[in-house]
C-alpha positions, -999 to 999 in steps of 0.1 A, spaced: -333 234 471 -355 210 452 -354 241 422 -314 238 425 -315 196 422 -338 200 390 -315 224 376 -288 205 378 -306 174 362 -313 191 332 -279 206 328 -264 176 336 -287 155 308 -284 185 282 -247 180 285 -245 145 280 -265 151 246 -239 175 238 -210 153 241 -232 125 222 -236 148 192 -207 162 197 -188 125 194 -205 118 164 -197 153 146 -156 144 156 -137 137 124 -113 110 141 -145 90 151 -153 64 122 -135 90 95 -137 74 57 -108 97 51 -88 71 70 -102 40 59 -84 19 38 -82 22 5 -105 -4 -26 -76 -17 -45 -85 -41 -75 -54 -38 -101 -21 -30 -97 3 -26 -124 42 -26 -120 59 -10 -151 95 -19 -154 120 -4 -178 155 -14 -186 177 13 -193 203 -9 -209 177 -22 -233 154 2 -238 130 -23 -229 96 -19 -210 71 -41 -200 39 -43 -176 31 -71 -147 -12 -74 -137 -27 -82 -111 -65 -77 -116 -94 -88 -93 -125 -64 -105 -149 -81 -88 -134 -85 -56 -123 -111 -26 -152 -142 -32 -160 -133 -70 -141 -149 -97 -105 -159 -91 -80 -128 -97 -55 -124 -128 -24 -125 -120 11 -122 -137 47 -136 -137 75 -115 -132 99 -125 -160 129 -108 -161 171 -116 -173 205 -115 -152 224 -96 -150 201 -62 -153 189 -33 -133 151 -28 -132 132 9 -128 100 -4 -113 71 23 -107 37 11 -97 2 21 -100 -29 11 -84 -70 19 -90 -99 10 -79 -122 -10 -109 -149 -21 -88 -173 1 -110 -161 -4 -145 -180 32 -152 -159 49 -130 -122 35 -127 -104 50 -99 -69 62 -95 -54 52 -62 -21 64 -75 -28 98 -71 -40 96 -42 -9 82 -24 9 104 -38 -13 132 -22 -11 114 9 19 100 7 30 103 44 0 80 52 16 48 29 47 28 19 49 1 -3 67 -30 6 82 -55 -17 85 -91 2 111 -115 -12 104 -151 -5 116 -187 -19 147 -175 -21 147 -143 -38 164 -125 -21 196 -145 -30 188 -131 -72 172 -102 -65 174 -68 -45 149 -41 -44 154 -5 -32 136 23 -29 145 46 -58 160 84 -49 139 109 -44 108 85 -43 101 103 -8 75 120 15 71 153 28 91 140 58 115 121 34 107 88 41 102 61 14 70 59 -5 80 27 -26 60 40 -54 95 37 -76 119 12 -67 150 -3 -82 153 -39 -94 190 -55 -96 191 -88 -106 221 -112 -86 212 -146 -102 191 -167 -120 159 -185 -100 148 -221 -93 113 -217 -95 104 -214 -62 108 -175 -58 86 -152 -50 78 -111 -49 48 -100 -26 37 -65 -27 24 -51 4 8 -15 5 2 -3 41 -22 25 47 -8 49 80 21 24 86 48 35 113 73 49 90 99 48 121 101 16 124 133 -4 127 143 -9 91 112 7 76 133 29 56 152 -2 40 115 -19 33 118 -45 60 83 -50 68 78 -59 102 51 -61 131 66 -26 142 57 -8 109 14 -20 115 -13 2 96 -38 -15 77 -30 -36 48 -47 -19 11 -33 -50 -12 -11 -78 -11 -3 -94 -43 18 -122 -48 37 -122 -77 59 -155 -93 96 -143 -100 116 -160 -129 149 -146 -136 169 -162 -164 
């Protein structure tokens, strides 16, 4: 009796160390593949097909949150026009080795969605859409190419604010439209606000 009690002791402790190791060997525990991602430039490239003209927006913060204060740029742009906006994004914490975030959205494209945020009034001169084709594997928006279609001319007080979310719920209500709500969550990559002046 007392050889059966011990016996089940040290099973019983040699199974709790299994599922310890066992826990800390499980990929969805504490996985860095599912962290978010460094951001600290992003770059949207516009083009105007009318025009033939193309020009590049910054934001840059190498140094990160507390360093020195970010560069950012204005969105200048003319009425009426239509926009092709792609976007790239890298990691230049380590000026030795620059990293492409890009390319790695796009390999994991079903984990993001950009978001473009229209405040101050922008939304009454400007509309953004996700450009054709601009899709995941389950065709849902990526936002890595929108479209830009200018309605007016601005006051001053408008603004565009790039969101990135990292394993948002692409099912949300309106997700697919780039409403950004509390239903879409994930984690937040980079925000960037951006002035908008349309003349």
């Amino acid at each position: 009796m007392k050889f059966n009690y011990l016996f089940m002791l040290i099973l019983s402790a040699f199974m709790f160390t299994a599922c310890e190791s066992d826990d800390d060997d499980n990929p969805n525990q504490n996985n860095q593949d599912d962290d978010p991602e460094v951001i600290t430039d992003l770059v949207l490239n516009f083009e105007n097909p009318d025009t033939q003209e193309t020009f590049s927006v910054t934001f840059s913060d190498s140094d990160g949150p507390g360093g020195n204060p970010p560069m950012v740029g204005e969105i200048n742009i003319i009425e009426p026009a239509s926009y092709l906006v792609s976007i790239n994004v890298s990691d230049a914490s380590d000026p030795d080795d620059v990293e492409d975030i890009t390319l790695e959205i796009e390999e994991e494209d079903e984990e993001h969605q950009f978001f473009y945020v229209l405040e101050g009034g922008a939304s009454d001169v400007l509309e953004v859409s996700y450009a054709p084709g601009d899709v995941d594997d389950d065709g849902n928006p990526i936002g890595l190419e929108t479209i830009w279609t200018t309605l007016g001319t601005t006051s001053g007080s408008e603004t565009v604010t790039v969101v990135l979310r990292h394993e948002p719920n692409k099912n949300a209500p309106g997700a697919d439209e780039g409403i950004l709500s509390e239903e879409v969550g994930g984690e937040t990559d980079i925000e960037v606000t951006f002035n908008l002046n349309i003349q």
